[in-house]
C-alpha positions as CSV (number, residue, x, y, z in Angstrom):
1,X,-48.6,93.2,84.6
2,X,-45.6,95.2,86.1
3,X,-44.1,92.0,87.2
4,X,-44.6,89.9,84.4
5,X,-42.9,93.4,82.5
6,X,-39.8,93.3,85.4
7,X,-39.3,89.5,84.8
8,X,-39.2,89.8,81.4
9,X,-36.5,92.5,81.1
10,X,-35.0,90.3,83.6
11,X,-34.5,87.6,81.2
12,X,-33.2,90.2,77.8
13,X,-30.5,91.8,80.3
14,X,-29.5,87.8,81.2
15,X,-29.5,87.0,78.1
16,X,-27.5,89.7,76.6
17,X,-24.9,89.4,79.5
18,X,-24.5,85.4,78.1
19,X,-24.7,86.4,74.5
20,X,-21.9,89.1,75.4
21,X,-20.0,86.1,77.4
22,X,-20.4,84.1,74.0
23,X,-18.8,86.7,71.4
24,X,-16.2,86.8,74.0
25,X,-15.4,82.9,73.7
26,X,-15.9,82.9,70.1
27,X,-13.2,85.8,69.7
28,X,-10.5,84.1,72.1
29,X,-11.1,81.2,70.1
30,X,-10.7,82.9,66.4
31,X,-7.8,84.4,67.8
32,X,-6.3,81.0,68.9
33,X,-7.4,79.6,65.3
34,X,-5.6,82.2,63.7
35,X,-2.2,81.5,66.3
36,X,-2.4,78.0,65.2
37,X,-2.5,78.6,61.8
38,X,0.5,81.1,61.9
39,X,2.2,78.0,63.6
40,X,1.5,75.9,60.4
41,X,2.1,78.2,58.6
42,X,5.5,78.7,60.0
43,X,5.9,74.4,60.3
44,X,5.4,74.4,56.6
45,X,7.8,76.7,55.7
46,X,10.4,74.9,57.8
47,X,9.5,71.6,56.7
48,X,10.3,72.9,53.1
49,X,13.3,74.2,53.6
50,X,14.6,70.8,55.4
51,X,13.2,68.9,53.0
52,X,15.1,70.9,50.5
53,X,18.2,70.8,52.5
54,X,17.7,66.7,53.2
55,X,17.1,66.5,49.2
56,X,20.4,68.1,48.2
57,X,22.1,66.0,51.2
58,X,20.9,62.9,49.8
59,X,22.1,64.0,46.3
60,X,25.6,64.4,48.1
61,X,25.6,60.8,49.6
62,X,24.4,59.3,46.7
63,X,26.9,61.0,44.3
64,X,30.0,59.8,46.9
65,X,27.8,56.5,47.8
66,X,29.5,53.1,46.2
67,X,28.3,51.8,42.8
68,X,25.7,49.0,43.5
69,X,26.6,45.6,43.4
70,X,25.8,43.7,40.2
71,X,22.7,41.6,39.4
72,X,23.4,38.3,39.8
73,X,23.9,36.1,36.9
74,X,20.6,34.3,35.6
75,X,21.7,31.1,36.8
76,X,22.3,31.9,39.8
77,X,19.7,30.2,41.7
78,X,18.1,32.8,44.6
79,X,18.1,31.4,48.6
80,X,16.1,29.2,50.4
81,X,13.5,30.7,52.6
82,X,15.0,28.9,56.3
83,X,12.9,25.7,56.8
84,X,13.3,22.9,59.3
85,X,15.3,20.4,58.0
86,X,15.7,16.4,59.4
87,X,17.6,15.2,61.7
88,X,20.8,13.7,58.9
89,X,21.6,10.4,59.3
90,X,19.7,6.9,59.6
91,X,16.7,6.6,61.9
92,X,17.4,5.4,65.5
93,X,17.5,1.6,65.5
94,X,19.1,0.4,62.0
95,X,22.7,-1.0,62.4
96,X,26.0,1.5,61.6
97,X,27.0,1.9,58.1
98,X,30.7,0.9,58.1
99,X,33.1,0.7,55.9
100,X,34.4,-3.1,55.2
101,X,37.6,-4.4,56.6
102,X,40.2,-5.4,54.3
103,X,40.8,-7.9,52.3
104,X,44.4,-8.5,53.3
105,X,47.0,-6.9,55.7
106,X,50.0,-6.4,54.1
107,X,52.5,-5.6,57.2
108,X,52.1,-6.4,61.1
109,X,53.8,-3.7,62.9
110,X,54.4,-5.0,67.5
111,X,54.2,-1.8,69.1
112,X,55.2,-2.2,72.9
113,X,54.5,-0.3,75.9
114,X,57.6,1.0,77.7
115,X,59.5,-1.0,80.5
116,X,60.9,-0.3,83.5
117,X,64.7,-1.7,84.4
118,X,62.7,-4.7,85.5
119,X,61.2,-5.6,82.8
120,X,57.6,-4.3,83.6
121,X,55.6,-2.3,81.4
122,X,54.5,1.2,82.9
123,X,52.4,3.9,82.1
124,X,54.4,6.0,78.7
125,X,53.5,9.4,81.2
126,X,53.7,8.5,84.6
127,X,55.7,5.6,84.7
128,X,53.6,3.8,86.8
129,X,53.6,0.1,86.3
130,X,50.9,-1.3,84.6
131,X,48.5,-4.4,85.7
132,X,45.9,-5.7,83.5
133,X,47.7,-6.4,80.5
134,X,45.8,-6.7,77.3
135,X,46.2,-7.4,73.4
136,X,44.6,-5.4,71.0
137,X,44.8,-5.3,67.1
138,X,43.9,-2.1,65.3
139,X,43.9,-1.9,61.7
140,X,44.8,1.1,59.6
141,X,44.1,1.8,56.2
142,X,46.9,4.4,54.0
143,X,48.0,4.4,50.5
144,X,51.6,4.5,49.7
145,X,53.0,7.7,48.6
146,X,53.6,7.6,44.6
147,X,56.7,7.7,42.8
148,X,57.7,8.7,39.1
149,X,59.4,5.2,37.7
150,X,61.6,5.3,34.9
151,X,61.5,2.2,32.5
152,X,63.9,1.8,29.5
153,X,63.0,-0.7,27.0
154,X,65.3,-2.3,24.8
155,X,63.7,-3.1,21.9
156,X,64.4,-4.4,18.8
157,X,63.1,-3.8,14.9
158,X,64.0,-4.8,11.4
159,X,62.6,-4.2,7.7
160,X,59.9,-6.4,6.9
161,X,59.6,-7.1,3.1
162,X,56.1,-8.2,3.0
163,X,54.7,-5.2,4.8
164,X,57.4,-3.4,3.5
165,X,57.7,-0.9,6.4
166,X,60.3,-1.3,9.4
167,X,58.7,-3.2,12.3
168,X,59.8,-2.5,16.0
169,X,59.2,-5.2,19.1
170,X,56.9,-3.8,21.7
171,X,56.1,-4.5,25.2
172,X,52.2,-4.7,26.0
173,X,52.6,-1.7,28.4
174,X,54.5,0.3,26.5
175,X,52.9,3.1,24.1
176,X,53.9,3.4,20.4
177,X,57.7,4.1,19.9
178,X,58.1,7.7,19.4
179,X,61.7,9.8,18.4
180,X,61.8,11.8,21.1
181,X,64.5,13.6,23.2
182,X,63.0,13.2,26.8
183,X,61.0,10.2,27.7
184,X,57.1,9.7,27.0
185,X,54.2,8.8,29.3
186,X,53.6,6.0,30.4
187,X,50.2,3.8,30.6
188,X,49.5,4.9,34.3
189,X,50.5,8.3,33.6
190,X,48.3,8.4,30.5
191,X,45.5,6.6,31.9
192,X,45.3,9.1,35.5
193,X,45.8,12.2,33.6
194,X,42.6,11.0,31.6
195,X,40.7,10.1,35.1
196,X,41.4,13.1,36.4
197,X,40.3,15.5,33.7
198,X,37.4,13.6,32.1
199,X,36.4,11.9,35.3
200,X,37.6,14.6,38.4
201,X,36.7,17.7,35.8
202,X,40.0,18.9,37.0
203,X,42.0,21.7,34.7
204,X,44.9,20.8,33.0
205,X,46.7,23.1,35.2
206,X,45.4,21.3,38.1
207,X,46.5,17.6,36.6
208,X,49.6,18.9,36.1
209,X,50.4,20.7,39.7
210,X,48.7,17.5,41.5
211,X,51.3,15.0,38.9
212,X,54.0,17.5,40.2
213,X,52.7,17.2,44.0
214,X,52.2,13.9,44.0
215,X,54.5,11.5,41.9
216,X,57.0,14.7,41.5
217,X,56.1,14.0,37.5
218,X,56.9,17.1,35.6
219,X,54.6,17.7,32.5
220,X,53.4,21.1,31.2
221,X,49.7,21.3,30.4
222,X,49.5,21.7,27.3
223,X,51.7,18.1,26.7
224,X,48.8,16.9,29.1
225,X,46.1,18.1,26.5
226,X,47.8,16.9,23.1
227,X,48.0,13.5,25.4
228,X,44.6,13.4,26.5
229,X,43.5,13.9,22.8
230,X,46.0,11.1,22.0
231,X,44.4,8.5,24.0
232,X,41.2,9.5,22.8
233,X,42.3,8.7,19.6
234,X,43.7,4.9,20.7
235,X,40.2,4.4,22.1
236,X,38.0,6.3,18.8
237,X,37.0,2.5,18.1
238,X,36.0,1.7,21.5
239,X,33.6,4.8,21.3
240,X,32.4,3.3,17.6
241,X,31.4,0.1,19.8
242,X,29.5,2.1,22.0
243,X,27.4,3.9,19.5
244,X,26.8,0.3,17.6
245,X,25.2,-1.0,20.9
246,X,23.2,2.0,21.5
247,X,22.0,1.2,18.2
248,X,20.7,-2.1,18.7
249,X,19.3,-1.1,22.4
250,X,15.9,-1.7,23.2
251,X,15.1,1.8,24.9
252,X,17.9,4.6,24.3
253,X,17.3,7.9,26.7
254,X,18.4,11.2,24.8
255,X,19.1,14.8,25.7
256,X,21.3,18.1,24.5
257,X,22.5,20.8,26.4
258,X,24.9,24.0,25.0
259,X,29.0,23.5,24.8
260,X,31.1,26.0,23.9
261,X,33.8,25.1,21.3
262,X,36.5,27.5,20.8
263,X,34.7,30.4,21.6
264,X,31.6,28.8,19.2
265,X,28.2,27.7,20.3
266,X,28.2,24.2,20.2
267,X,25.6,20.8,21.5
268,X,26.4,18.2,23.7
269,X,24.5,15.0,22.7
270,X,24.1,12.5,25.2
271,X,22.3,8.8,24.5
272,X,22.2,6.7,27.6
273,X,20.8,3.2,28.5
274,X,21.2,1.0,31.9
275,X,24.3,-0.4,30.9
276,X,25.9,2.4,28.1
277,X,26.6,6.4,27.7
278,X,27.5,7.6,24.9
279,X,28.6,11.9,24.3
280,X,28.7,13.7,21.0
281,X,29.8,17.1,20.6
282,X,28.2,19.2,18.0
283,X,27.8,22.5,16.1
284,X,24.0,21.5,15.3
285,X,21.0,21.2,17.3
286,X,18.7,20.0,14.2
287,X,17.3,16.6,14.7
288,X,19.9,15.2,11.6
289,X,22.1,14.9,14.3
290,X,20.1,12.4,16.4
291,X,19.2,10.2,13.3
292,X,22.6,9.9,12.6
293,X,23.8,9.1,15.7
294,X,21.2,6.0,16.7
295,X,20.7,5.2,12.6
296,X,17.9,5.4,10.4
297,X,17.2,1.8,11.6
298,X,16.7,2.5,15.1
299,X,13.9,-0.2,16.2
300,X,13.8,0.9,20.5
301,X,12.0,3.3,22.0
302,X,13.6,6.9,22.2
303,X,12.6,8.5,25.8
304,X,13.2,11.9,25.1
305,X,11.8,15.7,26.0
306,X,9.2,17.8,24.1
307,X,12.2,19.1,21.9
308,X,10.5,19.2,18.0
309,X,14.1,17.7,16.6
310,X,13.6,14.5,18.0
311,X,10.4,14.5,15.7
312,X,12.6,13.2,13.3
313,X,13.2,10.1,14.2
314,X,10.9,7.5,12.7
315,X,10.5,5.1,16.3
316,X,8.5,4.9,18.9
317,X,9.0,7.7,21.3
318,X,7.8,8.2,24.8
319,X,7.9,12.2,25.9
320,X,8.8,13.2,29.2
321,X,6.2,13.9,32.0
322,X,8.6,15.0,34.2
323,X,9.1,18.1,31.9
324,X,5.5,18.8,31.0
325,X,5.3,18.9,35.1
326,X,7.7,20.9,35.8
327,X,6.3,23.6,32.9
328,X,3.3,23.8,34.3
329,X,4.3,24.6,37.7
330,X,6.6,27.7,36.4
331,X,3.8,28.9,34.3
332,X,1.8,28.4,37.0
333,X,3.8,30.1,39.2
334,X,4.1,33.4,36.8
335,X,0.6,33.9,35.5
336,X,-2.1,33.5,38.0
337,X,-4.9,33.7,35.6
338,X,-3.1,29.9,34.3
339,X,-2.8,28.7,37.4
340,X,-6.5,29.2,37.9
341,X,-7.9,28.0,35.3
342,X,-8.9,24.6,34.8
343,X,-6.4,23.2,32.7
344,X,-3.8,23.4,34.9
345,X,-5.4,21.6,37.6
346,X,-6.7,18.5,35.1
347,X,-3.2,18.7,33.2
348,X,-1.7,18.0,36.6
349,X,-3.9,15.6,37.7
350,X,-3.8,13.4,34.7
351,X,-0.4,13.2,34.9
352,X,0.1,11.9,38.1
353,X,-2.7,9.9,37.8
354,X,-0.7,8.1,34.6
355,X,2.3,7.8,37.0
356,X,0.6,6.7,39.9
357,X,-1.1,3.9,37.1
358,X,2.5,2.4,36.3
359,X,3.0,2.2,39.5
360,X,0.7,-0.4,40.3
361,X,2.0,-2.6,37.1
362,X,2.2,-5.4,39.7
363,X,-0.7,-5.2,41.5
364,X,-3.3,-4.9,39.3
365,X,-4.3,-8.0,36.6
366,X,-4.4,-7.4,33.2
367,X,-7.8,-7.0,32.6
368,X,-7.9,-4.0,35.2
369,X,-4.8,-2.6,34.2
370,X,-5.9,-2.5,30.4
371,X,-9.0,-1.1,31.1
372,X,-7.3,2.6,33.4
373,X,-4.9,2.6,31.0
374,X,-7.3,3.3,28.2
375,X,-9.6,5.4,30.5
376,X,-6.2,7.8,31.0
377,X,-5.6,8.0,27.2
378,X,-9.4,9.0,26.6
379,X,-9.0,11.7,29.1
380,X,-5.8,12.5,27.5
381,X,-7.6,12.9,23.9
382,X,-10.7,15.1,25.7
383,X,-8.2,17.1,27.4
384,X,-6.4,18.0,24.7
385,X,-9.2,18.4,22.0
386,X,-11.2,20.8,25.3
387,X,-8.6,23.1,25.3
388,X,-7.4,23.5,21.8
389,X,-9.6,26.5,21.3
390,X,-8.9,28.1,25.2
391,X,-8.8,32.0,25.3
392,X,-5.6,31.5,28.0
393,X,-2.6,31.5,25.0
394,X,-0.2,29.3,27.3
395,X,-3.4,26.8,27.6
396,X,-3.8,26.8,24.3
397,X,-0.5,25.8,23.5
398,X,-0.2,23.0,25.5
399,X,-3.3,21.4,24.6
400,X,-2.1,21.9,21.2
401,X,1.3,19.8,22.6
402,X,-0.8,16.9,24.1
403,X,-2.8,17.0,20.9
404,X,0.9,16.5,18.6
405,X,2.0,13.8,21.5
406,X,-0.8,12.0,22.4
407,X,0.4,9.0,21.4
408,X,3.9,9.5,22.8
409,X,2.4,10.6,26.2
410,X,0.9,7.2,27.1
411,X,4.0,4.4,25.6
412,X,5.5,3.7,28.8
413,X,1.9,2.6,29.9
414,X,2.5,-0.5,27.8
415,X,6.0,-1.6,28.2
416,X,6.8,-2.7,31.8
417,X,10.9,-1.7,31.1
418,X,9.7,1.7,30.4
419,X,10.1,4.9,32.2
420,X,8.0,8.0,31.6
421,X,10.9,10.6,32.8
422,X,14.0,11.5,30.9
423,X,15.7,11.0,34.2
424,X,18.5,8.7,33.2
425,X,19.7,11.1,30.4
426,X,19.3,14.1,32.4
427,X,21.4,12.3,35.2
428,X,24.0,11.4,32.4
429,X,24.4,15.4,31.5
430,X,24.9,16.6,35.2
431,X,28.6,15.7,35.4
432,X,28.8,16.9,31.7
433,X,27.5,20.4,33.1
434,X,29.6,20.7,35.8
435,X,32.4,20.0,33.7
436,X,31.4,22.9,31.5
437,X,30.6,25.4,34.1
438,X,34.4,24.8,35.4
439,X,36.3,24.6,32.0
440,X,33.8,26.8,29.9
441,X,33.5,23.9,27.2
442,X,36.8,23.1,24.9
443,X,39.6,25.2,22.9
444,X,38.9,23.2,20.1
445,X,37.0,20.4,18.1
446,X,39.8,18.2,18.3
447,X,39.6,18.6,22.4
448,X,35.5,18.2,22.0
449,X,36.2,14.8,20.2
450,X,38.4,13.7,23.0
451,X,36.6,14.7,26.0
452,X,33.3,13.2,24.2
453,X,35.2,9.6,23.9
454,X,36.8,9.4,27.4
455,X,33.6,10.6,28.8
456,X,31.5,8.1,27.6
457,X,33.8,5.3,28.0
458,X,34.4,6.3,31.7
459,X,30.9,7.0,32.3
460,X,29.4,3.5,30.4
461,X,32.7,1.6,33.0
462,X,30.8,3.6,35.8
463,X,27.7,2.5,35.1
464,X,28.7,-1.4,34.3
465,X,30.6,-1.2,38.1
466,X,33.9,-1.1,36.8
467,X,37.1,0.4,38.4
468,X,37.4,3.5,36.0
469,X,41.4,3.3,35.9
470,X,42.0,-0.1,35.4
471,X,39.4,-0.2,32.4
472,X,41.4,2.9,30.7
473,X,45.0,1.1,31.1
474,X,43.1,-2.4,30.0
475,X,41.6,-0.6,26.7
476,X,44.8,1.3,26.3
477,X,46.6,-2.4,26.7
478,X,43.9,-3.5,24.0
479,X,44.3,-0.9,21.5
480,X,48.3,-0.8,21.5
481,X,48.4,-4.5,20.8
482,X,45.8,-3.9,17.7
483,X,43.3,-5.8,19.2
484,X,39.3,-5.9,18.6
485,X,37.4,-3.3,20.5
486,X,34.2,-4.0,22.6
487,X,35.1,-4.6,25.9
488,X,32.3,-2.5,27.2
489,X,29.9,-3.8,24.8
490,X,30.8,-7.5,25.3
């Protein structure tokens, strides 16, 4: 019993010692607890104070910072991510693309080596005589610098009593007589200011330095404008011809785009076929303005965009796929709930599917051809009619567009010569754009009605392979001499 008693006070004093050892830990640690949290303590305090001394820094650098550079203009188009691009040029194997030779040399120029007093030739830098003697002909292409030439023309005019007006001789390329103290322009003057401001988009400032550069004519810019205008009005019935054509064309592209006219909104009009271009400048956008232009007759197909003022034209129309494509990729692109849903994906798919059909005009036989064709305008129809009640608005809306157009969709399934894209016209306006993005559009409607009537008389020579220059002077030639208009519509 005594033992058992000794061990067990044994085991209290042991365990009293370690309990003691314990208390002793747990104060060392409160007491480093309660350093570290002076510390933070203390962090905190400074971290305050620099941030409130970084904050009224930052004020300072922003109020002596430079203003921020302005937000781009919206059509300012944002960069390219960097992608591998191919290698330019053909692909290894086809033949060089060269320019042809000419068609004529006009002068033969014998350029020698040097000779010695012997009469051998020798090297031009060493002087060492030369062995191996061999002919070569190079050929060099150069234009010869311009000149201003001054022509006097003695004419001759009496009173006629029939007409009874005074009537004045006339040399074919010599413009209308005109009183005036200095001399006027002539036909190539006229004709390359023209070029170069209808055709170059250059400003009249710019014709004017490069006539001054050039041919060392002087002319002021604002004689080159009342002179543009003037040989727009020569060639007004040339323009008439062009319009008439269009008329009686088979399949007429359309399109509009915004021109400014003296500070005014204003509408470029633009009808194009393979062979014809014809511009309009206009203060309306309402569809009167395309039923006037083609006629109230107009028996081709109008290939056109999903604009509603075209809906006033009582012809066969085919709508652009190009443009119901290209909005439904933007939309797509902004509103992911669209571009998940499914009628975005069949909407897509059914178009291309209607391309990829034309496509195969050729290879398929009627029969086949007839019976995908009619397949594609069924799925058209339940396409449209599906979605016509979809919760998704922009859904909604287009369904509701197929459902208006069905018919107008599908055309170029069933005429071999026609295109489902409003390419042509579009490709018509670019030059038009670009023109307006350097100039800003025209100082007045007279100088709209003249750009309008060199442009489409330029552009329709363009397109029928015609030397630009030499159709102006010819049509100039024409018009001076009173003769009937239509050259480009012959």
């Amino acid at each position: 019993m005594d033992d058992a008693a000794g061990a067990s006070d044994y085991q209290l004093k042991w365990l009293r010692e370690q309990l003691r050892l314990l208390q002793g830990t747990i104060d060392y640690l409160e007491a480093m607890v309660e350093g570290l949290n002076y510390e933070l303590r203390v962090r905190d305090i400074r971290i305050k104070e620099l941030e409130k001394h970084n904050a009224t820094l930052l004020k300072r650098l922003e109020e002596q910072a430079p203003p921020p550079p302005p937000a781009p203009a919206p059509f300012v188009k944002m960069n390219l991510p960097p992608h591998r691009r191919k290698k330019p040029g053909q692909k290894p194997g086809h033949d060089a693309s060269l320019r042809p030779p000419p068609p004529k040399i006009d002068r033969t120029l014998k350029v020698p080596l040097p000779r010695d007093k012997r009469g051998r030739c020798v090297c031009p830098h060493c002087r060492g005589v030369l062995k191996k003697l061999a002919r070569h002909r190079r050929l060099v292409e150069d234009i010869v610098p311009a000149r201003v030439e001054v022509t006097c023309y003695k004419t001759r005019s009496g009173y006629c009593p029939c007409c009874k007006k005074r009537v004045e001789s006339r040399h074919a390329e010599q413009p209308p007589a005109a009183d005036l103290p200095h001399a006027q322009l002539g036909l190539n003057a006229l004709a390359t200011a023209a070029v170069l401001r209808v055709e170059n988009r250059l400003p009249f400032r710019q014709v004017r330095q490069l006539l001054a550069d050039l041919p060392g004519l002087r002319v002021c810019a604002g004689t080159l404008a009342r002179q543009v205008q003037r040989v727009a009005r020569w060639l007004a019935p040339e323009h008439g011809c062009l319009q008439a054509r269009l008329r009686a064309s088979p399949v007429v592209n359309a399109d509009e785009t915004g021109w400014r006219n003296d500070g005014s909104n204003g509408w470029l009009w633009t009808l194009t076929d393979p062979l014809h271009t014809l511009f309009h400048v206009d203060h309306s956008r309402a569809g009167k303005v395309a039923r006037d232009l083609l006629g109230e007759a107009f028996g081709g197909t109008l290939v056109c965009d999903f604009y509603s003022g075209y809906d006033a034209m009582q012809c066969p129309k085919q709508r652009c796929l190009t443009h119901l494509l290209r909005e439904l990729r933007d939309i797509a692109r902004d509103q992911p709930a669209f571009a998940k849903g499914s009628f975005y994906r069949r909407c897509k798919r059914l178009c291309r599917d209607l391309l990829k059909l034309k496509s195969k005009w050729d290879q398929l036989g009627d029969a086949a051809y007839t019976t995908k064709a009619c397949r594609l305008e069924d799925r058209l129809q339940a396409l449209a009619r599906g979605h016509a009640r979809d919760p998704e608005p922009h859904a909604c809306r287009l369904s509701g567009r197929l459902l208006r157009y069905q018919k107008e969709l599908t055309t170029f399934l069933w005429d071999k010569n026609l295109d489902a894209t409003n390419n042509a016209a579009e490709r018509a306006l670019r030059p038009a754009v670009v023109h307006r993005k350097i100039t800003g559009g025209s100082r007045s409607g007279s100088g709209a009605k003249a750009w309008a009537v060199l442009a489409s008389i330029l552009r329709t020579a363009r397109q029928q392979g015609r030397d630009v220059l030499a159709t102006l002077k010819t049509l100039l030639i024409k018009s001076w001499a009173g003769k009937e208009p239509g050259l480009l519509t012959c």
